[in-house]
N, C-alpha and C positions, 0 to 999 in steps of 0.2 A: 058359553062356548069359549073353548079357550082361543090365546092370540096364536096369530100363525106364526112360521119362522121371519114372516117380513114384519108385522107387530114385536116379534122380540126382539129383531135385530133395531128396533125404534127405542126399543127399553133397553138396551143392553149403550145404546149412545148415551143416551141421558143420563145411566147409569156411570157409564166411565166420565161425564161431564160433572156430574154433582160429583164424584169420588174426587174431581182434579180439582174444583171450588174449594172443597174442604183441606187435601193438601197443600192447595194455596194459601189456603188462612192459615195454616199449621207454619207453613216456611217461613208465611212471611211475620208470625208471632215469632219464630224460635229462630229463623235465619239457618234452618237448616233441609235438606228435601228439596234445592232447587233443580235438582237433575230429574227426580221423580218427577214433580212437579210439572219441569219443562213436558217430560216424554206422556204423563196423562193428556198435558195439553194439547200437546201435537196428535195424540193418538184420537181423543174427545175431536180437534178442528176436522182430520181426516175424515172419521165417524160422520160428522155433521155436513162435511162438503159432498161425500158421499151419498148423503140420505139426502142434500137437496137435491143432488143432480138427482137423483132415481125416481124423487116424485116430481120435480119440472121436466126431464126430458121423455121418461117413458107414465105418462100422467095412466091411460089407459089400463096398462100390463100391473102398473104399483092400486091400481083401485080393485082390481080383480083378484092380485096376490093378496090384498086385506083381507077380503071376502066380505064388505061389510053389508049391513041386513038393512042398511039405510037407503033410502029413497037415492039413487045414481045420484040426482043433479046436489042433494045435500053431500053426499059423497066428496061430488069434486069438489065443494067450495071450501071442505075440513083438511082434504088432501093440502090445494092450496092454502088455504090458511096452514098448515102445519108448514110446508112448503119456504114461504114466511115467516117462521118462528124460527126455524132454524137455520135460514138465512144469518135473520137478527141473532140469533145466537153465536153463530162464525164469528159474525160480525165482532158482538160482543168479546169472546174470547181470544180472540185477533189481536182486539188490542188490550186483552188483560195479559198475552205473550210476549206481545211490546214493554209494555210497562213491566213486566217482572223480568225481561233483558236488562232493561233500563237499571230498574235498583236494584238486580242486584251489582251491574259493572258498577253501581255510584257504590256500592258495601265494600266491591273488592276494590276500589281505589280509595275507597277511607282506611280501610283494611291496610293497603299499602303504604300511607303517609301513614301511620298507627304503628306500621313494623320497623319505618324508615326513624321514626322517632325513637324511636327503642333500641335502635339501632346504637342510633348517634348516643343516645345515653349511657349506653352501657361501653363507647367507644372512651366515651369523656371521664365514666368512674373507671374503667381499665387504668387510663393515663392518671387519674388524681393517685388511686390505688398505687401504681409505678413510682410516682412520686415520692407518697408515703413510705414507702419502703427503703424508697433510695436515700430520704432524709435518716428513715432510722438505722441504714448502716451506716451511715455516715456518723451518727449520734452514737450507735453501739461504740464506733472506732476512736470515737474520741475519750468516752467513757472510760474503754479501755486504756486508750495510751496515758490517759490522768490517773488510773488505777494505779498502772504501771511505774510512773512518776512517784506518784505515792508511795506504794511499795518499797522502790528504791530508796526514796527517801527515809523512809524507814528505818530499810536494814541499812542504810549509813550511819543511820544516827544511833541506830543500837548496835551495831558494831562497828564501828567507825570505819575509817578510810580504808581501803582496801590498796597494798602496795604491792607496785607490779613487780612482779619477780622475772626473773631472767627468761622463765620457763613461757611465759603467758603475751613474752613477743615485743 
């Protein structure tokens, strides 16, 4: 016999719960999918608080939408018992929500010191960088005006003194 729509809507929880387990193990291996992640979970907690309230508050109505071929009174105690698993399972993934709030704000504030650090370093090679530059114009200027010197020097000495004429002031 196949399950009714209340049996599947029981698999299709458990279904988007194992699906959010395993994107959890994925994010929290690669640090990426925490949004996904978050929204299975919350979807999977809904799913599950959901299916508890419907087999604790309407116990009667959710044993009869089963339909199941079992003896009533073993009935109710699977009901309940399931009742109770998926309690503990809220339970459970309640605080696997907490804990993945948790690390990831501790990712994004290492993350932060991480960028703040990078920061400052590339602030400090900028300035050594400026530095650099400002010694080698300064170096280039001198190089030149020694060149210059030289030059002069030079053409004094291979053609000697140069005499001012009336014209040149």
């Amino acid at each position: 016999m196949p399950p009714t729509s209340f049996g599947l809507a029981f698999l299709m929880v458990s279904c988007i719960s194992l699906l959010s387990s395993f994107v959890g193990f994925y994010s929290q291996l690669t640090h990426f999918c925490f949004i996904t992640h978050v929204s299975l979970l919350l979807s999977s907690l809904m799913g599950q608080l959901l299916s508890t309230l419907a087999l604790f508050t309407r116990e009667k109505s959710s044993l009869s939408m089963l339909k199941s071929e079992r003896d009533p009174k073993e009935a109710k105690v699977l009901v309940r018992l399931e009742c109770g698993i998926l309690m503990a399972m809220f339970l459970m993934q309640l605080l696997v929500l907490i804990l993945s709030c948790v690390i990831h704000s501790c990712w994004v504030r290492d993350y932060e010191e991480i960028e703040a650090e990078r920061e400052a370093m590339a602030k400090k090679r900028s300035r050594k960088i400026a530095q650099v530059q400002e010694e080698s114009m300064a170096n280039a200027a001198k190089i030149a005006e020694v060149k210059a010197k030289e030059f002069d020097e030079k053409m004094k000495s291979k053609y000697g003194q140069w005499v001012k004429t009336d014209f040149e002031g």
